[in-house]
C-alpha positions as CSV (number, residue, x, y, z in Angstrom):
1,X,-20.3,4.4,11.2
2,X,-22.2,5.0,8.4
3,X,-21.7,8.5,6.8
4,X,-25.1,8.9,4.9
5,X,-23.9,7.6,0.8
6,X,-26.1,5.2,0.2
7,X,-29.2,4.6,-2.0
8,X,-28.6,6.7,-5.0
9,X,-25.1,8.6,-3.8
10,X,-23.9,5.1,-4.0
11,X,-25.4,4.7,-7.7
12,X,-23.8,8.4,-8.7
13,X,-20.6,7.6,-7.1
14,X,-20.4,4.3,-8.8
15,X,-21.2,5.8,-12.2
16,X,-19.5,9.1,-11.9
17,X,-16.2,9.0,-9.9
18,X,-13.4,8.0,-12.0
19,X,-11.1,5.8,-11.5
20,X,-7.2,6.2,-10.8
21,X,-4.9,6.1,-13.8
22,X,-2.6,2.8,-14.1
23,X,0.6,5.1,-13.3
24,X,-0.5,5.7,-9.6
25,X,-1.3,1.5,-9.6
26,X,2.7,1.6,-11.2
27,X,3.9,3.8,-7.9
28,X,2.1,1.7,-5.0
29,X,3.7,-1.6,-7.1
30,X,6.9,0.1,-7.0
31,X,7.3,1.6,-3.7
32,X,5.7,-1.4,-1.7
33,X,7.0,-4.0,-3.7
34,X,4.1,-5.5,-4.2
35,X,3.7,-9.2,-5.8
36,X,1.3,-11.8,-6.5
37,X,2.1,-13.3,-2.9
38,X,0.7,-10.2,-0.9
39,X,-2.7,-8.8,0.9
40,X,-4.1,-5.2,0.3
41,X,-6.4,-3.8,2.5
42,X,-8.6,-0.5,0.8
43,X,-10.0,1.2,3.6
44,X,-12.8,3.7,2.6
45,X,-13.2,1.5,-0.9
46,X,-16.4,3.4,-2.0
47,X,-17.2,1.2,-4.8
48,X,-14.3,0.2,-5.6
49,X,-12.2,2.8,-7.6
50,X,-8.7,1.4,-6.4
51,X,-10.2,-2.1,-5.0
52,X,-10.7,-3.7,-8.2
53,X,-7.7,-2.7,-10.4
54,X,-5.5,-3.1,-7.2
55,X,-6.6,-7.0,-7.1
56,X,-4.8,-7.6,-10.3
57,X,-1.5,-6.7,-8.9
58,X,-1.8,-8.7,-5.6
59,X,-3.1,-12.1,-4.1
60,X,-6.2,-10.7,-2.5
61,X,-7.2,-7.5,-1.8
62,X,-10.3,-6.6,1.5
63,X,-12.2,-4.0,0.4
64,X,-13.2,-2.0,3.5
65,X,-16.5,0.6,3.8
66,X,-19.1,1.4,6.1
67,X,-21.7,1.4,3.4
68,X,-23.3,-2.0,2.3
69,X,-24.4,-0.1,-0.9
70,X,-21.3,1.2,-1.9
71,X,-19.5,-2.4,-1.0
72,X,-22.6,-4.0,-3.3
73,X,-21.3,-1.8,-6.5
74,X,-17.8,-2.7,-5.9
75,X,-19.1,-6.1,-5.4
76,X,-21.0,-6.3,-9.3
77,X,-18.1,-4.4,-10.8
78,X,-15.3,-7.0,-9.5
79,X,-17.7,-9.9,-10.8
80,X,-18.0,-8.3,-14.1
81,X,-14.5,-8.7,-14.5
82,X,-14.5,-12.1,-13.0
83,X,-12.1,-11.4,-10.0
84,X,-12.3,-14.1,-7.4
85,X,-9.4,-12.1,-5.4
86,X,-11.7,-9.5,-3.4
87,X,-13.7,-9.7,-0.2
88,X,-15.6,-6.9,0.7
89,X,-16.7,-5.7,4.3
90,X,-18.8,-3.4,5.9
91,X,-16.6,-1.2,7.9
92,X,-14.0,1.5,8.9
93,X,-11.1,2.5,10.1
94,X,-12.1,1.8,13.8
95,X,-11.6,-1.9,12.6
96,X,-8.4,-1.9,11.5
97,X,-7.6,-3.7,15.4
98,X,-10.3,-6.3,14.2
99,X,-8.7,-7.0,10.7
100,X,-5.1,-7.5,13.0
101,X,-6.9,-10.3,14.8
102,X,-8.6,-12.1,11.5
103,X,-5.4,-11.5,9.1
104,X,-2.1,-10.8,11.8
105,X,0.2,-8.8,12.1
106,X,2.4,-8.3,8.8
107,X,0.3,-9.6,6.6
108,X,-0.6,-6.9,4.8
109,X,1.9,-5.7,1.4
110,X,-0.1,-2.1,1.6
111,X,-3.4,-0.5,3.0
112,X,-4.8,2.2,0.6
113,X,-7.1,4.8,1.4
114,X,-8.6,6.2,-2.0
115,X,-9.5,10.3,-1.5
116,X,-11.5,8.9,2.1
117,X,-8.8,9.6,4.4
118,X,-11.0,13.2,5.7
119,X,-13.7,10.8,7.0
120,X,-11.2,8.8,9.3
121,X,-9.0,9.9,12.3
122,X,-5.8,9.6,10.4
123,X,-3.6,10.0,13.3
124,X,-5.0,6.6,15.1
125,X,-5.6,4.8,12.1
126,X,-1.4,5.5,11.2
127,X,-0.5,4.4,14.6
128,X,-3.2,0.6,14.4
129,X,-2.0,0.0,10.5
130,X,2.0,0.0,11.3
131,X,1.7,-3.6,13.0
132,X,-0.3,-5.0,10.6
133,X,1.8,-4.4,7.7
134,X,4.8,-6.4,6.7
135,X,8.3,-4.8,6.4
136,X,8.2,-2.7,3.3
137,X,5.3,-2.5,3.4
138,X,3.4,0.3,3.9
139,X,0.4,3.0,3.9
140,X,-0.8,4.6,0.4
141,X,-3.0,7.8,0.7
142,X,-4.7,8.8,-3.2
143,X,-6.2,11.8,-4.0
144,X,-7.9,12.5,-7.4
145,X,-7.5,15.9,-8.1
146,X,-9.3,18.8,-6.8
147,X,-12.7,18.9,-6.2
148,X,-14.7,19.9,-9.1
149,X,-16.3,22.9,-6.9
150,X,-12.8,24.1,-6.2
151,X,-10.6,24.0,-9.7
152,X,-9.3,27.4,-10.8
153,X,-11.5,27.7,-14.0
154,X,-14.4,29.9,-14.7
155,X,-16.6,26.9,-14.8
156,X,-15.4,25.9,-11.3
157,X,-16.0,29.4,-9.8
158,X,-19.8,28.8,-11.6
159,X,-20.1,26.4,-9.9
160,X,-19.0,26.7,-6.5
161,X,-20.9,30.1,-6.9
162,X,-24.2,28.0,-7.7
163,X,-23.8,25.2,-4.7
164,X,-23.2,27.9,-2.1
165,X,-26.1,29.7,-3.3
166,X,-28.0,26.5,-3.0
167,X,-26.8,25.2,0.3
168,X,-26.9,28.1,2.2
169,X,-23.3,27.8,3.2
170,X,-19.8,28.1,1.8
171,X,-18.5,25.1,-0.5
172,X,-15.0,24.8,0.6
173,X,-14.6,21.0,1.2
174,X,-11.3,19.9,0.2
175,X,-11.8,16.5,0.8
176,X,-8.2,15.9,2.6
177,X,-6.8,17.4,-1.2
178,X,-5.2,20.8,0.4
179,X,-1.5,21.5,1.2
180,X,-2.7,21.9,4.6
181,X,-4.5,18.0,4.9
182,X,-2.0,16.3,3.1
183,X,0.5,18.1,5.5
184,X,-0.7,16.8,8.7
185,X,-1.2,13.5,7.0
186,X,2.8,13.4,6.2
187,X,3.3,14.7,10.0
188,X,1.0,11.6,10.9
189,X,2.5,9.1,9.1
190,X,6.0,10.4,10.1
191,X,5.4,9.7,13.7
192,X,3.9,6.5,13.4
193,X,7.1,5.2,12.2
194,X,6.4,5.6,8.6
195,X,9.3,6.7,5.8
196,X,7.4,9.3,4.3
197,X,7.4,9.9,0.3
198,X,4.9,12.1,-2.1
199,X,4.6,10.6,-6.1
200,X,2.3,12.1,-8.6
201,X,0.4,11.6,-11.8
202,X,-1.2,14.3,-13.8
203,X,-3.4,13.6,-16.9
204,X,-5.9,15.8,-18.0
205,X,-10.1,15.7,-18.1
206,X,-13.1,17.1,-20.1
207,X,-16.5,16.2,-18.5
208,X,-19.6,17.4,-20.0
209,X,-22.3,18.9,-17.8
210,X,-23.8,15.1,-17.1
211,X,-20.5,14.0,-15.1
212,X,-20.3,17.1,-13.0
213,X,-24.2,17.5,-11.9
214,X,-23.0,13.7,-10.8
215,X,-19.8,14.0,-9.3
216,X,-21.4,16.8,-7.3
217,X,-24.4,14.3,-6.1
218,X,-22.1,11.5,-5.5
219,X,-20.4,13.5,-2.1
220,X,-23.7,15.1,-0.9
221,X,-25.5,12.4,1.7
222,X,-28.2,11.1,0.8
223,X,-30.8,13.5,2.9
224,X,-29.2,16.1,1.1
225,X,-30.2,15.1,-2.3
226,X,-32.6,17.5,-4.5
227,X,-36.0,16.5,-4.7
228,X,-36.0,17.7,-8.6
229,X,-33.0,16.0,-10.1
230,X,-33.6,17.3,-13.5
231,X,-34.2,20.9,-11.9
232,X,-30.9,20.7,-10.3
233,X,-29.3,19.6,-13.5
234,X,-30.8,22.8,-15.8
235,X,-29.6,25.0,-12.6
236,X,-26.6,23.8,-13.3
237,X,-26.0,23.9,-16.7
238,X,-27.1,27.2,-17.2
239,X,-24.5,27.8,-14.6
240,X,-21.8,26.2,-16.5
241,X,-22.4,26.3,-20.0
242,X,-21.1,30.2,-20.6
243,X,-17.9,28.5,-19.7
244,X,-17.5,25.4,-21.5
245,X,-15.3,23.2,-22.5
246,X,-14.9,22.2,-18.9
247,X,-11.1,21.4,-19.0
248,X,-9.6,19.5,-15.8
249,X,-5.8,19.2,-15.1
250,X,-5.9,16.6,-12.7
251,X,-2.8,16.7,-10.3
252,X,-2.9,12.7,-8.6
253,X,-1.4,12.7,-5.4
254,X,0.3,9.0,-3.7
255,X,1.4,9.8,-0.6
256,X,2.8,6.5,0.6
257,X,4.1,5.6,4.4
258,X,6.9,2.4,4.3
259,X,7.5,0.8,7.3
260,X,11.6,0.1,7.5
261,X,12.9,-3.0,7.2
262,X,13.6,-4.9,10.3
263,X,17.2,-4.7,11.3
């Protein structure tokens, strides 16, 4: 099902959410044991943030996302770098049963889910991804940091103060990057059969007022766009500037599920 980010979310997510440093690429290499010779499934691909730099460390990776807009981005930015490796298809994690049929059981080296995983019903999904992954193999869940709106800075608290004041109602969407998410997600994986680890990468950001008045549009849906864009931005920036440099210390969580080896 569709989830609303398309049109111009999908051009603000494309051009503002960053990408994932080539350490967390390093752990899912690592811990899966991946090689030229395996699959990769990205479930919740967006437009492509892990897709495209995970193709250069497998055979061929299916980017997965119910939105054709987001799936077109990914689509461009893996032909810029002329990858041949990625498919790219419009749906979610209620498919996973229809990928088993087309690809088989144990086929797939590693099924990521890139920050997405608080749009899916994690505990099903666990349960229909253990068969389809080989031995070793496994499930990685990536977060990429904390969302701008909740950061403890002064520019942060600006901020969040500014979008509740806008939306009418409290901005406290974690998107799945709480203690309490990534909990249940461990709990989840656990009982799906899943040896549980937790790996992480911290590096540190400083977006200008540009990147946040877009990282904050990319995760609104597209009906809840401003009208004035360039309103929104001066609201915004009056907010923030007080308060600048806008310093991020990013915290990268890899919270990865291997299936045991057989016997």
């Amino acid at each position: 099902m569709a989830l609303g980010f398309r049109g111009d979310v999908a051009d603000y997510y494309h051009r503002y959410r960053r990408g994932y440093p080539p350490e967390a690429f390093d752990v899912l290499a690592e811990v899966f044991g991946l090689t030229r010779d395996d699959v990769a499934v990205d479930l919740g691909c967006g437009t492509g943030q892990v897709t495209v730099p995970l193709a250069g460390r497998v055979r061929a990776v299916v980017g997965v996302d119910p939105e054709p807009d987001m799936l077109a981005h990914g689509r461009r930015a893996a032909g810029e770098q002329g990858l041949v490796n990625v498919s790219w298809v419009v749906g979610s994690d209620a498919d996973v049963p229809a990928l088993r049929a087309a690809l088989g059981d144990g086929s797939v080296g590693v099924v990521t889910i890139g920050q997405a995983l608080h749009w899916m019903r994690h505990d099903d999904l666990f349960d229909a991804v253990f068969p389809l992954v080989r031995s070793g193999g496994g499930v990685a869940v990536l977060t990429n940091g904390t969302p701008l709106w909740l950061q403890d800075a002064d520019w942060s608290r600006a901020l969040r103060a500014f979008l509740e004041e806008w939306l009418g109602t409290p901005a406290g969407g974690a998107c799945g990057t709480d203690e309490e998410s990534q909990a249940r997600y461990r709990r989840s994986l656990t009982a799906a059969g899943f040896r549980v680890e937790v790996h992480g990468v911290d590096y540190t950001d400083t977006p200008d007022v540009e990147s946040v008045v877009g990282g904050v549009l990319s995760a609104l849906p597209a009906d809840r766009l401003p009208a004035d864009r360039q309103a929104f931005t001066d609201r915004i920036r009056h907010a923030l500037e007080p308060h600048a440099p806008f310093t991020e210390h990013v915290h990268v969580t890899v919270l990865t599920g291997v299936k045991p080896t057989a016997g």
